[in-house]
C-alpha positions as CSV (number, residue, x, y, z in Angstrom):
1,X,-61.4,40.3,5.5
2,X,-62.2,39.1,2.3
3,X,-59.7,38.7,-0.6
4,X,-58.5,36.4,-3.5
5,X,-54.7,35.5,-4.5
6,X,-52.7,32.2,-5.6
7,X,-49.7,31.0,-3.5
8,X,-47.5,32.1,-6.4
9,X,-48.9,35.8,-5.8
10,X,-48.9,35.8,-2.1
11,X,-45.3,34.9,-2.2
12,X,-44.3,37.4,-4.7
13,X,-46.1,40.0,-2.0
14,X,-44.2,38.6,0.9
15,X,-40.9,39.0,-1.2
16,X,-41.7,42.3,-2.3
17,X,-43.1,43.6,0.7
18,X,-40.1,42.1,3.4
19,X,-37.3,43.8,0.7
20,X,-39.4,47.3,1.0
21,X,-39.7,47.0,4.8
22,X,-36.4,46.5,4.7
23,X,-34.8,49.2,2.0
24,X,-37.3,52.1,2.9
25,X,-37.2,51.9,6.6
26,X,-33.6,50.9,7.0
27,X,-34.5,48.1,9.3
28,X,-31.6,45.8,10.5
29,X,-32.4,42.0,10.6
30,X,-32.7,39.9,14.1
31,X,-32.5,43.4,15.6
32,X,-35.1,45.4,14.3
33,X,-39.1,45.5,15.7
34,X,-42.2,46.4,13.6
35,X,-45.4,47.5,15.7
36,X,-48.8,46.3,13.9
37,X,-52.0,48.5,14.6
38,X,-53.7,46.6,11.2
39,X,-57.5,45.7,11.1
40,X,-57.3,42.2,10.1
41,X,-56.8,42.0,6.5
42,X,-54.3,41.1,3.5
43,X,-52.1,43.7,4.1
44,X,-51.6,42.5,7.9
45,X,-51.2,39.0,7.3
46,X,-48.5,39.8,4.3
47,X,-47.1,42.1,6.7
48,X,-46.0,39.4,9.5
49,X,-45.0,37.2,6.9
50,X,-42.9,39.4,4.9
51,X,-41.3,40.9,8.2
52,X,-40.4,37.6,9.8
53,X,-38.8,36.2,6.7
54,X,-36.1,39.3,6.8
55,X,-35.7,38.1,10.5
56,X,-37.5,41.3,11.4
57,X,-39.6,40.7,14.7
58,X,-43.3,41.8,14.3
59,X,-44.9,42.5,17.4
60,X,-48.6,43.0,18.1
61,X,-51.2,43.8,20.7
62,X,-54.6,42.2,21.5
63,X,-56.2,45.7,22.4
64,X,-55.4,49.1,21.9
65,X,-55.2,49.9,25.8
66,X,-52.1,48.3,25.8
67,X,-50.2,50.7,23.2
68,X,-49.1,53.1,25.8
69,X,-46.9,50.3,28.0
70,X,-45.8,48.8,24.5
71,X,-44.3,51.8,23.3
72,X,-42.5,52.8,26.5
73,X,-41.0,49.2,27.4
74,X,-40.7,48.0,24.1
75,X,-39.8,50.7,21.3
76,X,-40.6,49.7,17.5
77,X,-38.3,50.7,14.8
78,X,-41.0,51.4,13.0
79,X,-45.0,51.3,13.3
80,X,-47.5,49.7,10.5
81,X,-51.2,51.7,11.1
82,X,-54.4,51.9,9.8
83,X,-55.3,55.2,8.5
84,X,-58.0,55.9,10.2
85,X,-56.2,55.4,13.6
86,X,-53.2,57.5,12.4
87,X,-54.9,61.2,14.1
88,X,-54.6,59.9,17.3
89,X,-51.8,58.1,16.9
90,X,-49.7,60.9,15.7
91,X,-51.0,62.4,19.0
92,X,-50.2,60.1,21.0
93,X,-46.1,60.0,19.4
94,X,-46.3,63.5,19.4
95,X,-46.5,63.6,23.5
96,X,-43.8,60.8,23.6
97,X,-41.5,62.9,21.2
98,X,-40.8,60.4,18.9
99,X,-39.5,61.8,16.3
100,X,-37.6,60.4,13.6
101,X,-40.3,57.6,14.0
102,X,-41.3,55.7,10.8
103,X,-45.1,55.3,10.1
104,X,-46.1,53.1,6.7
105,X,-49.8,54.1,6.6
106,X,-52.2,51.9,5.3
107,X,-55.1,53.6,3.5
108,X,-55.2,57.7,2.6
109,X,-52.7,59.7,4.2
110,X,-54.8,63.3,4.9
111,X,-53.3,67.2,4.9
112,X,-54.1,67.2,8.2
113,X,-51.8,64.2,8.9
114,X,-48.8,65.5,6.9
115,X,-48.7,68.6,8.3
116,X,-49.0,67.2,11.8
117,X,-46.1,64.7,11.1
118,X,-44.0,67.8,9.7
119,X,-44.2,69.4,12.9
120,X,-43.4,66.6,15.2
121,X,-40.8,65.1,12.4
122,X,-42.6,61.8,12.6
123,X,-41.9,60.4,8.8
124,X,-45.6,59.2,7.3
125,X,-44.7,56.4,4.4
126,X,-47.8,55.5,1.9
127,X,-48.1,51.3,1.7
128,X,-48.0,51.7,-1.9
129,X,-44.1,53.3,-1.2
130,X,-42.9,50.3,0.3
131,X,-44.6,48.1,-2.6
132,X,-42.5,50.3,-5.1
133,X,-39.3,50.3,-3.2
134,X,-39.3,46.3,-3.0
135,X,-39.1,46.3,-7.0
136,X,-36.1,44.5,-6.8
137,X,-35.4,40.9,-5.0
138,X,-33.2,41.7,-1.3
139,X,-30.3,39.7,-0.6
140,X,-30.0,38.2,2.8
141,X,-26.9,37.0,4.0
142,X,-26.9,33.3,5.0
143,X,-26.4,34.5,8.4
144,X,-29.6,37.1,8.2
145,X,-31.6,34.4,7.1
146,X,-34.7,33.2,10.2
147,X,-33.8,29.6,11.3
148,X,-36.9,27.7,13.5
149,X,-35.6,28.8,16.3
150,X,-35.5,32.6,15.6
151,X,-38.4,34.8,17.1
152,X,-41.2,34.8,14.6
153,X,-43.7,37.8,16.9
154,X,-43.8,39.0,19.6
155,X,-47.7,39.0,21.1
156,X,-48.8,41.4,24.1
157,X,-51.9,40.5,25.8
158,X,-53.5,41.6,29.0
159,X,-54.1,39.8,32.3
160,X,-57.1,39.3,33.9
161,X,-56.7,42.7,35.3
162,X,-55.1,44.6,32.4
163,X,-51.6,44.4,33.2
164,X,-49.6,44.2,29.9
165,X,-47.9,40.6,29.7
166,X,-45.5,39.5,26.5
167,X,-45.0,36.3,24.7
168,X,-42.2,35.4,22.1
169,X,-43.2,32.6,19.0
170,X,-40.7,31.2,17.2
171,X,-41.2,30.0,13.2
172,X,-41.2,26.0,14.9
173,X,-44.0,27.0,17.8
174,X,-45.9,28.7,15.0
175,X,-45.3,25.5,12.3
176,X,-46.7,23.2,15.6
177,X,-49.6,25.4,15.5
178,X,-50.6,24.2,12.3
179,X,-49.9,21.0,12.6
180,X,-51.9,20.7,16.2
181,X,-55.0,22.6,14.4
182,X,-55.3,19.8,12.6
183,X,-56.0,17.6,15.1
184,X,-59.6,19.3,15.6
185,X,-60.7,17.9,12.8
186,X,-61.6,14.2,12.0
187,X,-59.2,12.0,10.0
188,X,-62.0,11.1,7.8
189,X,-62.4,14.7,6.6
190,X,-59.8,16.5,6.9
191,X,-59.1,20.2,5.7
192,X,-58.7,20.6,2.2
193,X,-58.1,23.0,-0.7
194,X,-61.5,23.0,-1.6
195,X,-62.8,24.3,2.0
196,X,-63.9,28.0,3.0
197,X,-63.0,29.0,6.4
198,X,-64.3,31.6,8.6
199,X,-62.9,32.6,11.9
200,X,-64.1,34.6,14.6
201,X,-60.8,35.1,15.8
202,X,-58.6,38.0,15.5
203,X,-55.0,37.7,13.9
204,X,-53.9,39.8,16.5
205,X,-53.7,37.2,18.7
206,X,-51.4,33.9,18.3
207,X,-55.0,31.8,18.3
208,X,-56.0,33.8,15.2
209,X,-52.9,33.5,13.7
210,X,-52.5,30.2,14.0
211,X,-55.6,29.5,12.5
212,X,-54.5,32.0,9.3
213,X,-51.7,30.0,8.8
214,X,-53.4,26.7,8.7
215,X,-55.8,28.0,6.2
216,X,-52.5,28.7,3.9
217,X,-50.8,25.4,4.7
218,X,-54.1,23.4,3.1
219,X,-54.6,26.2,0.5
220,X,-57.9,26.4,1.5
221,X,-60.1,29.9,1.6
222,X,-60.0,31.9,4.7
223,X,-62.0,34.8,5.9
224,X,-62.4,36.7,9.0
225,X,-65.4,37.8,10.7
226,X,-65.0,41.9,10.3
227,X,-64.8,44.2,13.2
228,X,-63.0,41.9,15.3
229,X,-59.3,43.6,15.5
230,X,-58.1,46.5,17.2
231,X,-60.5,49.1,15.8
232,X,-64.1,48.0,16.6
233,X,-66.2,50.9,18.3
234,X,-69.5,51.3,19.5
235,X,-71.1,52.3,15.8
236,X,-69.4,48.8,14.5
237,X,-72.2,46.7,16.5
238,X,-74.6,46.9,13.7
239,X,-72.0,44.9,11.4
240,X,-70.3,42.9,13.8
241,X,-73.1,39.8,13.1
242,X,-71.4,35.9,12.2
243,X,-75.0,36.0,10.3
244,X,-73.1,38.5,7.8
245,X,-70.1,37.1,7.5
246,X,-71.7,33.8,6.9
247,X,-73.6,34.8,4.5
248,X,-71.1,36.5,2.3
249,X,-68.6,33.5,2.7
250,X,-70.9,30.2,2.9
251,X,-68.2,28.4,4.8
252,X,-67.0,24.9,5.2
253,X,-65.6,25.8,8.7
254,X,-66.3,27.8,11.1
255,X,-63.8,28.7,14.2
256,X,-66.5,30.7,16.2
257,X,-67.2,31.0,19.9
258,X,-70.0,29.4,21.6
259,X,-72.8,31.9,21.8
260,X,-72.2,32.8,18.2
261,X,-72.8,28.9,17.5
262,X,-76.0,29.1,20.0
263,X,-77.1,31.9,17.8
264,X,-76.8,30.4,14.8
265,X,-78.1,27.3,15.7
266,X,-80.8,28.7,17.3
267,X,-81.9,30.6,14.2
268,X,-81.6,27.4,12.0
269,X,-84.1,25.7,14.8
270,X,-86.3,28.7,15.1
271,X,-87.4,28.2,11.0
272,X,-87.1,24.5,10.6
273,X,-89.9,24.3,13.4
274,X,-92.1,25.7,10.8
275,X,-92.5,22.2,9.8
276,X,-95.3,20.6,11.3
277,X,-92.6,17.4,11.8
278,X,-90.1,19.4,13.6
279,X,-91.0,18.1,16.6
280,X,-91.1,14.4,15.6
281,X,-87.8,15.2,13.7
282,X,-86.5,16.2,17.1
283,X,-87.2,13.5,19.1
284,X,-85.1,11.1,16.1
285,X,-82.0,13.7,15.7
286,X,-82.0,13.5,19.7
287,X,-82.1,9.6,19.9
288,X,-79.5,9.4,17.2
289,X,-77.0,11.4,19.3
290,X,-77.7,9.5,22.7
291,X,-76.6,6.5,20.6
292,X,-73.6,8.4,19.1
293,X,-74.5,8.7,15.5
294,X,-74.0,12.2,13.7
295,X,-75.7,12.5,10.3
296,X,-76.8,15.2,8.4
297,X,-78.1,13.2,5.3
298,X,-80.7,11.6,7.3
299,X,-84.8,11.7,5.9
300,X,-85.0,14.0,9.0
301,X,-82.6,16.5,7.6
302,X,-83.9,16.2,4.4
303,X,-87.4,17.0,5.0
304,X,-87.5,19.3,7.8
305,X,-83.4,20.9,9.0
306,X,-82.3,21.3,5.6
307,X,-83.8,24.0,4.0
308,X,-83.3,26.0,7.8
309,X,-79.7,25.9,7.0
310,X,-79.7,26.6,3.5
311,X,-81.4,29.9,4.6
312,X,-78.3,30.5,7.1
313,X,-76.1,29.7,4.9
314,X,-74.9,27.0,6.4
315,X,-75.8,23.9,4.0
316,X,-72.1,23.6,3.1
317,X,-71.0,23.4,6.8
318,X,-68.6,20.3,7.4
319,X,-67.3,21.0,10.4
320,X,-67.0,23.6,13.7
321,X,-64.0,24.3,16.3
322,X,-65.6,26.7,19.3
323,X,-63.0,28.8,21.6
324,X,-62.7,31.7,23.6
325,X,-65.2,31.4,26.1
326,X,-66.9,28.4,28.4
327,X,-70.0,26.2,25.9
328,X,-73.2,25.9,27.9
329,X,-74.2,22.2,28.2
330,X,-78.2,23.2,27.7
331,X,-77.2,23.9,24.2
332,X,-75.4,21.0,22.8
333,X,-78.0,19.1,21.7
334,X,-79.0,22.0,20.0
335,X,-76.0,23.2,18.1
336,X,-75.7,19.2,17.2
337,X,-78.6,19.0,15.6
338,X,-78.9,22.6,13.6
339,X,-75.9,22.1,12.3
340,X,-75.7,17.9,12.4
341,X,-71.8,18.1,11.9
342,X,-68.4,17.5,14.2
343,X,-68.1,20.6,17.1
344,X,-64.6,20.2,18.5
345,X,-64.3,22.4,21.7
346,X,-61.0,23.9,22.0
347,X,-59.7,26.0,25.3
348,X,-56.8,29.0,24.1
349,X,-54.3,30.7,25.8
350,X,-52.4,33.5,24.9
351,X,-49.7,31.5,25.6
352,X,-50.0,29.2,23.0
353,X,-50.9,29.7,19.0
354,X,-52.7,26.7,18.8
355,X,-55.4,25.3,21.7
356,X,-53.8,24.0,25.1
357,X,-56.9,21.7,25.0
358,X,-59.1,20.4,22.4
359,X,-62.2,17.7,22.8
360,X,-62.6,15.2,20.0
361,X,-65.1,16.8,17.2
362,X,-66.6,13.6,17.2
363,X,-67.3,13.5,21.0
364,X,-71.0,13.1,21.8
365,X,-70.8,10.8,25.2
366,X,-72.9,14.5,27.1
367,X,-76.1,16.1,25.3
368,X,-78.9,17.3,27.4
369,X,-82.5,17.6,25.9
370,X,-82.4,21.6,26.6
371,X,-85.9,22.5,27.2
372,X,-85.6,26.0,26.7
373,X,-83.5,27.2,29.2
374,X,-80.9,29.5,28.7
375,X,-79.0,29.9,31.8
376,X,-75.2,28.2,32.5
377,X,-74.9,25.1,33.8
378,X,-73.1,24.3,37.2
379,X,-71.1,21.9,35.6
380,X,-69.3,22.8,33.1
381,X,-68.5,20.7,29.6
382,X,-65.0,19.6,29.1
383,X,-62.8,21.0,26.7
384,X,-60.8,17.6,26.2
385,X,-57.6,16.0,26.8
386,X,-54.1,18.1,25.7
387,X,-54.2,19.0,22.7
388,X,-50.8,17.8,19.7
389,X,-48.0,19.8,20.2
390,X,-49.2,20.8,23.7
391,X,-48.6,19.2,27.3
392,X,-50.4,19.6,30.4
393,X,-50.6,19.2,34.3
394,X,-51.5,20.1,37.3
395,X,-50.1,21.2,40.6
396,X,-51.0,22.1,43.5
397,X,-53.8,19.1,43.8
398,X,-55.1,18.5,47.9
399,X,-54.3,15.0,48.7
400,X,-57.5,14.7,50.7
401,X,-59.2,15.0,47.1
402,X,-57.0,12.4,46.1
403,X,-57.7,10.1,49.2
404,X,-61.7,10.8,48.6
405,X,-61.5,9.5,45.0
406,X,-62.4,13.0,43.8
407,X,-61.2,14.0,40.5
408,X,-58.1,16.0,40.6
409,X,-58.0,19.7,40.8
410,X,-55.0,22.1,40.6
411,X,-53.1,24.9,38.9
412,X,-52.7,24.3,35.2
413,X,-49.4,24.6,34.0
414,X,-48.5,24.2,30.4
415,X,-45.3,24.1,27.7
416,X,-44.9,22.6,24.1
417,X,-43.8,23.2,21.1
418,X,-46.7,25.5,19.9
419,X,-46.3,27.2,23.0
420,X,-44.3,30.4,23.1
421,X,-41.6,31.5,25.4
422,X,-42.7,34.6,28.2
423,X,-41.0,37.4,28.5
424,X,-43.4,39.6,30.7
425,X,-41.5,40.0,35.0
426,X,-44.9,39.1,35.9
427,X,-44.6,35.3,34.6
428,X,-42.7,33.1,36.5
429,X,-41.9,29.6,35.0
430,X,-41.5,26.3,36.6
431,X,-38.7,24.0,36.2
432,X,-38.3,22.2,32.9
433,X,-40.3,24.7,30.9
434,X,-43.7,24.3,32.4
435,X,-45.4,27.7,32.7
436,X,-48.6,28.7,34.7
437,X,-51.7,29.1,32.6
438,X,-53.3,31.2,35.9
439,X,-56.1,29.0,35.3
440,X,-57.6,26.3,37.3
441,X,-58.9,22.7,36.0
442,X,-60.2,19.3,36.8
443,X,-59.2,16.5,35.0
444,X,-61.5,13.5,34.6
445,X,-61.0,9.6,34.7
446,X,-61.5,9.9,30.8
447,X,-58.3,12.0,30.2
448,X,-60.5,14.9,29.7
449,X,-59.9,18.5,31.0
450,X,-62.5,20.8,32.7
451,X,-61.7,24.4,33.0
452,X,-62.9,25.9,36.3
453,X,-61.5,29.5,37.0
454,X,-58.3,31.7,37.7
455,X,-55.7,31.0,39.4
456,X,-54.5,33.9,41.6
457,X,-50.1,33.7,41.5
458,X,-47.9,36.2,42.9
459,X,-44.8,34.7,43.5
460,X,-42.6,31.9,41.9
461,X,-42.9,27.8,42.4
């Protein structure tokens, strides 16, 4: 997703947009429900925004194989589609009889679709229509108006085996997103107009969104990696490459996960050892970090890692965050010295639109020398202590641990004010807000966290 606008135009969209929405489709505020089944783009992110200032509850869905429990448990008032997913979703509407149903179609609305939304009475609304029909500024009540405690989205995610699960954010936990994202940079440096972010991280998801709306509170440039959202298929693959999305955006920041990091740093590694000092260049950049010291401007980096990154595209780099799945430990040292600036690892729940856990981007206290190998360690890195906004602990710990001077290990349970409010059956909270993260952890002598697995839960505390 790749676009240019000025605060003072994205406003004017969200204005004209959230009085469309709301004159075309008739939708009711603090009652009505929009469905998004957007690729991640400008029209999805103005979308949310515009919805949720008319107190209009966008909800949206990780994957597309949770559409089918969506619409039978929780019914939109109207749906917001791509157009090249609108066939089979007419289909789909068509075998739930749902007519009367709104659909604002984003893209080219075809014969094909028109005459199969006459027969099933399924209204098909162009984007452009709901541009054009919020010409003219909408008056809220004072009482229609979103306070921070209204529901900003509702997000659907699936559990580890599939089951549809429901989480509500309000504007506050989504505002404590943005202010806990910034945390994963370092004080020194912190976000700015002037940076170019690139995430790898849908805005389907509360993590992805969070992000998005950090990149508008500093007014910097955002981007997301394409092929990411709800549509990616099989002939995608060729595209769906952080090496192409780098190279078109040459960002500041990168939210990524770790193998895309390994790749990339691996690449940058691969041509600076074309240098006949790589390997002396090494062995300083590798004593430098098991002293602590992180520098990019060094004769070393100059003469040998430099150009390596300017070929990746990564010469302006200032800073990574890495989510979504475990880092490796044999690669450390490597992403530190490719890329020779803060990595803050950061562990994300669907709970929560801003990390649950978070390391310091300056933490270098565990590199290994990484001789090649490629396979997982045993033991896995931590992802930190609790991240702002966000509070931890754990349950559950044996006491024989405890007596043996191990490090405790338990059921993670989590709650704060980035973290949004349940309302899936399946979730059962604990007293005083704390919910189950169905993950297990470790938590060091340091403070720091170590993620270790699931947590199987089938009835309450």
């Amino acid at each position: 997703m790749y676009f240019q606008t000025t605060n003072a135009e994205l406003q004017n969209r969200i204005t004209t947009l959230g009085a469309g929405f709301v004159r075309k489709l008739d939708l009711a505020p603090r009652d009505s429900s929009v469905l998004m089944l957007l690729d991640d783009s400008f029209e999805y992110l103005t979308s949310v925004l515009a919805l949720s200032a008319c107190s209009v509850t966008p909800i949206t869905i990780s994957h597309l194989q949770l559409l089918n429990p969506v619409l039978s448990v929780h019914p939109p008032s109207a749906i917001i589609v791509q157009s090249r997913f609108l066939h089979t979703l007419l289909e789909q509407l068509a075998d739930e009889k749902e007519a009367g149903l709104h659909l604002i179609v984003v893209g080219e609305i075809d014969d094909l679709a028109r005459s199969h939304s006459l027969k099933t009475g399924i209204n098909l609304i162009p984007w452009t229509d709901i541009l054009e029909s919020g010409g003219e500024p909408l008056n809220l009540s004072a009482a229609d108006l979103p306070t921070t405690n209204d529901v900003f989205m509702i997000s659907y995610y699936g559990d580890e085996i599939g089951q549809p699960k429901a989480v509500q954010f309000t504007h506050q936990n989504m505002t404590a997103a943005v202010v806990s994202n910034r945390a994963l940079f370092s004080v020194s440096t912190p976000l700015s107009g002037s940076d170019r972010i690139l995430s790898s991280f849908s805005m389907n998801t509360p993590f992805g969104m969070g992000v998005a709306f950090q990149a508008l509170w500093e007014g910097a440039s955002f981007s997301v990696k394409p092929n990411i959202g709800l549509f990616k298929t099989e002939s995608d693959k060729a595209e769906d490459s952080v090496f192409a999305a780098i190279a078109a955006s040459r960002p500041t920041i990168l939210y990524v996960q770790p193998s895309e990091l390994d790749s990339l740093s691996s690449s940058v590694l691969a041509t600076a050892k074309g240098s006949f000092l790589y390997t002396l260049a090494w062995k300083r950049k590798m004593g430098a970090l098991l002293e602590g010291s992180l520098s990019r401007t060094t004769p070393w980096d100059r003469v040998v890692f430099e150009d390596a990154r300017v070929k990746w595209s990564l010469s302006d780099l200032r800073s990574v965050v890495t989510a979504g799945e475990p880092s490796d430990p044999s690669t450390q040292a490597i992403c530190s010295i490719a890329t020779s600036v803060p990595i803050a690892r950061a562990h994300v729940h669907p709970l929560s639109a801003s990390p649950i856990l978070a390391s310091h981007p300056l933490d270098l206290q565990r590199h290994f020398p990484a001789t090649g190998g490629s396979r997982m360690s045993k033991d896995p890195l931590h992802v930190g202590p609790p991240a702002p906004s966000v509070e931890v602990k754990l349950v559950g710990v044996p006491e024989n641990e405890i007596d043996a001077g191990n490090d405790p290990r338990g059921e993670l349970l989590i709650r704060g004010t980035s973290v949004g409010t349940p309302v899936s059956e399946s979730t059962v909270p604990y007293p005083d807000g704390w919910l189950p993260s169905g993950e297990r952890a470790i938590v060091q002598s340091n403070g720091t966290f170590k993620v270790i697995g699931r947590q199987r839960r089938t009835t309450g505390p």
